[in-house]
N, C-alpha and C positions, 0 to 999 in steps of 0.2 A: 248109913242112913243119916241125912241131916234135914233136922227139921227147920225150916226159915219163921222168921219172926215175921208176924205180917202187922203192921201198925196199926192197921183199921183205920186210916186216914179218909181217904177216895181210893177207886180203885187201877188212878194213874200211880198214886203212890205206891200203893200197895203193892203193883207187878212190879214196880220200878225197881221195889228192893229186895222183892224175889227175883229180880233177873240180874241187879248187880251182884248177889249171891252168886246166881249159876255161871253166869263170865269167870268164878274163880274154880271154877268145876273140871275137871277132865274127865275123856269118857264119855260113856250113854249116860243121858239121864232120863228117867222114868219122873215126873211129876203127878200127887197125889192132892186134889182139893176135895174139901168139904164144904157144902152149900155154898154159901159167895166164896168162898176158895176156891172151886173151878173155874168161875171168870178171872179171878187172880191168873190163874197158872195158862188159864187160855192166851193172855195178854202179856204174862211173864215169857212166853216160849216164844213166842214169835221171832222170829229172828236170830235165833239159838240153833244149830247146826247139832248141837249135842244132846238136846230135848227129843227123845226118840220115842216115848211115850205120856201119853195125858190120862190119868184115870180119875172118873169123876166118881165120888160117892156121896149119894143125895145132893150131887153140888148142878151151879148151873154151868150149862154147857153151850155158850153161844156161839150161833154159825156167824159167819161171815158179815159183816154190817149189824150184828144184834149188840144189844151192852145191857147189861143188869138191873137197870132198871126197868126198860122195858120189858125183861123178861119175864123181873117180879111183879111187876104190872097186868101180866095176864092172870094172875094166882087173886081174883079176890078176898079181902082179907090181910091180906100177903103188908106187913109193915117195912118191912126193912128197904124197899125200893125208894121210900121216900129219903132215904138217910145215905146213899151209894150214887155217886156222880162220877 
């Protein structure tokens, strides 16, 4: 198990250096987010041949064309969308 540091920059940084992490990976990798960590790892994997699983716990999970702030945008209430670009 390794757990990546995630800076909490944006969320281009943030996959950036979860996914130069997994370039030093061999093997299946299984990715694990939590809340904004599931757009992380949704963004970190792309492109990753070794990324064989995503699991999301309480995190957000955007399809295709979505990105996190819009997602946290539909959650009235919801702060942190203002702060993730």
């Amino acid at each position: 198990v390794i757990a990546a540091a995630n800076p909490l920059r944006t969320l281009t940084t943030d996959a950036a250096a979860v996914a130069d992490l997994l370039a030093g990976i061999r093997g299946p990798i299984v990715l694990v987010g939590h809340s904004y960590g599931g757009a992380v790892i949704t963004t970190a994997a792309r492109g990753n041949a070794g990324v064989k699983a995503l699991v999301y716990v309480a995190g957000l999970a955007p399809d295709e064309g979505e990105n996190a702030p819009d997602l946290l945008g539909k959650y009235p209430g919801a702060t942190l969308g203002a702060h993730v670009y």
